[in-house]
VMD Tcl script that builds the backbone (N, CA, C; Angstrom):
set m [mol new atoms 174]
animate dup $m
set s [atomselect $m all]
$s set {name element resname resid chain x y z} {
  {N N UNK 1 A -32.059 15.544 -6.476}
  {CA C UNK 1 A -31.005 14.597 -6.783}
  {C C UNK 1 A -29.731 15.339 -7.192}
  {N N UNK 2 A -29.845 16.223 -8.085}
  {CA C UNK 2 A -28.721 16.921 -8.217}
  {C C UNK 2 A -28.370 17.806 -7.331}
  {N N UNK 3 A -28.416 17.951 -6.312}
  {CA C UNK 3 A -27.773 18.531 -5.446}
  {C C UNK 3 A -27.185 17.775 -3.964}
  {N N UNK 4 A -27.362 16.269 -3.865}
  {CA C UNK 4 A -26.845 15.125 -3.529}
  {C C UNK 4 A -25.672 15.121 -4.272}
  {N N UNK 5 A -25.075 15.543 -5.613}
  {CA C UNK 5 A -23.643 14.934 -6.412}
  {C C UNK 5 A -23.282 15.885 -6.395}
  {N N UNK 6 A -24.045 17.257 -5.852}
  {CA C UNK 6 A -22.975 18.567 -6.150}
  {C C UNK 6 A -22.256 18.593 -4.653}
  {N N UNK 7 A -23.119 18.014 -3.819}
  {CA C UNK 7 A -22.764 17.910 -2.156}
  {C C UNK 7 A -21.166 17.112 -2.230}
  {N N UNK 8 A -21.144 16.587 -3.282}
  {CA C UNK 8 A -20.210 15.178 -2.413}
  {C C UNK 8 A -18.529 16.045 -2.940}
  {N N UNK 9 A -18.003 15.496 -2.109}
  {CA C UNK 9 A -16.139 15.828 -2.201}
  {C C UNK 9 A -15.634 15.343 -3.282}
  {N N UNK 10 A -15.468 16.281 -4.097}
  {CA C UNK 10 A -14.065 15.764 -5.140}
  {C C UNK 10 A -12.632 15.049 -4.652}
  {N N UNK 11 A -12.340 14.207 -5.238}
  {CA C UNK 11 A -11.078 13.552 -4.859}
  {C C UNK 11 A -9.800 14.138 -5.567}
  {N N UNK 12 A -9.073 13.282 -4.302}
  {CA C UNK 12 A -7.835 14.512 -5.006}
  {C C UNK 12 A -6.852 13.349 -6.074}
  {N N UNK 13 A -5.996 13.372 -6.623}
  {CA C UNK 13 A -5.584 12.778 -7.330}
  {C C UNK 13 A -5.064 11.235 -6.807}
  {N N UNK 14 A -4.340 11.681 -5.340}
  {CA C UNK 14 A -3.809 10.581 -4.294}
  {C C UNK 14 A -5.017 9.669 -3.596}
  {N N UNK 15 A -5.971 10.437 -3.579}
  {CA C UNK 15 A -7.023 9.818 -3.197}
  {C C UNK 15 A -7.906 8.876 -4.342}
  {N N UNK 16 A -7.692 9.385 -5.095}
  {CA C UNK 16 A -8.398 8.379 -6.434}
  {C C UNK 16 A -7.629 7.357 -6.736}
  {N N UNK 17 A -5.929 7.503 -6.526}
  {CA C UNK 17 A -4.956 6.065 -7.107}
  {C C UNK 17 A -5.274 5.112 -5.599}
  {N N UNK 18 A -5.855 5.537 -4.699}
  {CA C UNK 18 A -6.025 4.827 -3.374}
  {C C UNK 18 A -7.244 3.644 -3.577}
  {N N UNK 19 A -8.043 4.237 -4.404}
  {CA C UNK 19 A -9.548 3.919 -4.306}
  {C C UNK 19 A -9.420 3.288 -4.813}
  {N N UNK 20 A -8.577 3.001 -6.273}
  {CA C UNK 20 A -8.307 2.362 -7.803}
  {C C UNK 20 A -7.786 0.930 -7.358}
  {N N UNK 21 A -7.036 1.474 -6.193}
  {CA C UNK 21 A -6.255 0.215 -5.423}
  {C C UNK 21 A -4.496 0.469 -5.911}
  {N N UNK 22 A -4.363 1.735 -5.886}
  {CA C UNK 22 A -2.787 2.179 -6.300}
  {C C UNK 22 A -2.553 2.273 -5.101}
  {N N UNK 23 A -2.501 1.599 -3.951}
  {CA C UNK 23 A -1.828 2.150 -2.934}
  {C C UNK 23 A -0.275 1.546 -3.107}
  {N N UNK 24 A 0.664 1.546 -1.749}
  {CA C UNK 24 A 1.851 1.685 -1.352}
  {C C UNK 24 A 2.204 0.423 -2.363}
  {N N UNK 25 A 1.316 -0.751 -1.970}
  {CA C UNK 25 A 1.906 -2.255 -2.455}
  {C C UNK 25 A 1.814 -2.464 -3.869}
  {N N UNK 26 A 1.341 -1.566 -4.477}
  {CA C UNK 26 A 0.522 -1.809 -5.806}
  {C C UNK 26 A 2.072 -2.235 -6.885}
  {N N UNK 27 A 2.980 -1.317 -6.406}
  {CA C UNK 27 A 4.537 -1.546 -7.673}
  {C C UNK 27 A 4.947 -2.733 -6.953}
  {N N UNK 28 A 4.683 -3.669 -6.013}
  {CA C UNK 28 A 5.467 -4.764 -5.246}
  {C C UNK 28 A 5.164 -5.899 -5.702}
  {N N UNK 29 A 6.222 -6.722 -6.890}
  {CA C UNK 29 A 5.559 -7.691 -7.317}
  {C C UNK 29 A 6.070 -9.185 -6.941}
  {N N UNK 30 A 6.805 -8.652 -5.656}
  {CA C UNK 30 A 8.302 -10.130 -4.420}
  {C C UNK 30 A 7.001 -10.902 -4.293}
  {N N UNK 31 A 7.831 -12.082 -3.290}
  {CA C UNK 31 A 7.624 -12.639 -2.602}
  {C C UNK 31 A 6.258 -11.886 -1.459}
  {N N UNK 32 A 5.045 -13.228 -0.481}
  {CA C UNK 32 A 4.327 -12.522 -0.167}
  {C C UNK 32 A 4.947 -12.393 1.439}
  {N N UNK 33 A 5.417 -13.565 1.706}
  {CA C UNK 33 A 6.017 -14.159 2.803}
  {C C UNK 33 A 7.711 -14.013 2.812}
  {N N UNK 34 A 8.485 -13.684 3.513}
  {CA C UNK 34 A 9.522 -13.476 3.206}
  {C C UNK 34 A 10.293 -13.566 4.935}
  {N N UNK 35 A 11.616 -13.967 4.336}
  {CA C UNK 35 A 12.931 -14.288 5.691}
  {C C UNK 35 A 13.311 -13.239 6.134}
  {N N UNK 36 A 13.850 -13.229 7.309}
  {CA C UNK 36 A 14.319 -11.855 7.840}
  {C C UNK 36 A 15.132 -11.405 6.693}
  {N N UNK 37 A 16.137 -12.030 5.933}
  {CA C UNK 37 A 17.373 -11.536 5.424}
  {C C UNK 37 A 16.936 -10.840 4.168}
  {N N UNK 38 A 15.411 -11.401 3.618}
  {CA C UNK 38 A 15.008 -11.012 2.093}
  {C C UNK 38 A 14.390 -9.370 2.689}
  {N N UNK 39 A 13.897 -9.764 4.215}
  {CA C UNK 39 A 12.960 -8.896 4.570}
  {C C UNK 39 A 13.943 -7.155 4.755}
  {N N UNK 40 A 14.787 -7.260 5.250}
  {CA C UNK 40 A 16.179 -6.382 5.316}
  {C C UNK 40 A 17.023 -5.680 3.853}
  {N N UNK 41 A 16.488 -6.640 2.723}
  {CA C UNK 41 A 17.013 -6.323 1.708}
  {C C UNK 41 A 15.816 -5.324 0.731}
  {N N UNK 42 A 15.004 -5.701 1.399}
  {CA C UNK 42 A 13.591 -4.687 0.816}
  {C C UNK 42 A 13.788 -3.296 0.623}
  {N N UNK 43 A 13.048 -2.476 -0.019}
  {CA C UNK 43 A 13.610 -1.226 -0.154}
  {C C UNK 43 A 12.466 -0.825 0.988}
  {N N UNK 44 A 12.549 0.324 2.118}
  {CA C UNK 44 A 11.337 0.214 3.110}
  {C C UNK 44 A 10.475 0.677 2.880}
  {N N UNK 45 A 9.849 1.258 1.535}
  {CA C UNK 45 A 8.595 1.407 1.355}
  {C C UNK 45 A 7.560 0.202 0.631}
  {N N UNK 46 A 8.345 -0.891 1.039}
  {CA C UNK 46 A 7.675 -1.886 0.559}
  {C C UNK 46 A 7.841 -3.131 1.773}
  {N N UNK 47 A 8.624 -2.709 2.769}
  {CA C UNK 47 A 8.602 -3.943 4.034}
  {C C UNK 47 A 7.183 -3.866 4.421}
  {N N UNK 48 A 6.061 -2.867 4.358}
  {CA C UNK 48 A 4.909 -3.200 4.580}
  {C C UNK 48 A 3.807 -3.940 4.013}
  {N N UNK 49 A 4.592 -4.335 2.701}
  {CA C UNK 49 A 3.833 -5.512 1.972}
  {C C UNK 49 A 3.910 -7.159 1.666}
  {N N UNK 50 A 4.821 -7.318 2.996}
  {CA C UNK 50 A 4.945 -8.786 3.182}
  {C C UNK 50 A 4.749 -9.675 4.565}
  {N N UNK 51 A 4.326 -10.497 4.008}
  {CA C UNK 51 A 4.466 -10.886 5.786}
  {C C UNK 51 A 5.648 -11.496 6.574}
  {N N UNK 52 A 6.186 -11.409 7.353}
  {CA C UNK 52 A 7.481 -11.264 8.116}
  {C C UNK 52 A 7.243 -12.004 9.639}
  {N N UNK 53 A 8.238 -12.437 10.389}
  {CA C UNK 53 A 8.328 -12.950 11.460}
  {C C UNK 53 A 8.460 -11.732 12.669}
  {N N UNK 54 A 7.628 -11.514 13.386}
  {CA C UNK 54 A 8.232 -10.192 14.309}
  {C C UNK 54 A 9.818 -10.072 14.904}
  {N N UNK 55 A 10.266 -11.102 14.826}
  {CA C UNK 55 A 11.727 -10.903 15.270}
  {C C UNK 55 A 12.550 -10.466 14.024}
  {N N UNK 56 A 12.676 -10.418 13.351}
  {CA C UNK 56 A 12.927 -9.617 11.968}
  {C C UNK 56 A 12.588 -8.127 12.013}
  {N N UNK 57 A 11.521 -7.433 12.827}
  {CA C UNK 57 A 11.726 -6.151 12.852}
  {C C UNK 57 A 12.210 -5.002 13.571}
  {N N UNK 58 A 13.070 -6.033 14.966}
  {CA C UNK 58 A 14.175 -5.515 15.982}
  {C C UNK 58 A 14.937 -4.729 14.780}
}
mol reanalyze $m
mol bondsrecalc $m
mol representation Tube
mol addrep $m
């Protein structure tokens, strides 16, 4: 058995805030659904956390 937990991969720090559920959306606390115009005003590391009309991302 102990050499099953010595086998396994340590995580790296980015990989543990992932797991935790810290990913990209985690600081995004807008709207979930949003207009082209709100969608444009987004800062873009967060246009991937809403849902949007595809003509809004011409």
């Amino acid at each position: 058995m102990k050499k099953k937990f010595s086998a396994l991969k340590q995580l790296t720090k980015t990989e543990q805030s992932h797991v935790k559920g810290g990913g990209v959306c985690s600081g995004y606390n807008g709207p979930q659904v949003v207009n082209c115009e709100e969608f444009h005003a987004l800062p873009p590391q967060y246009r991937i956390c809403v849902i949007v009309h595809p003509r809004c991302l011409d």
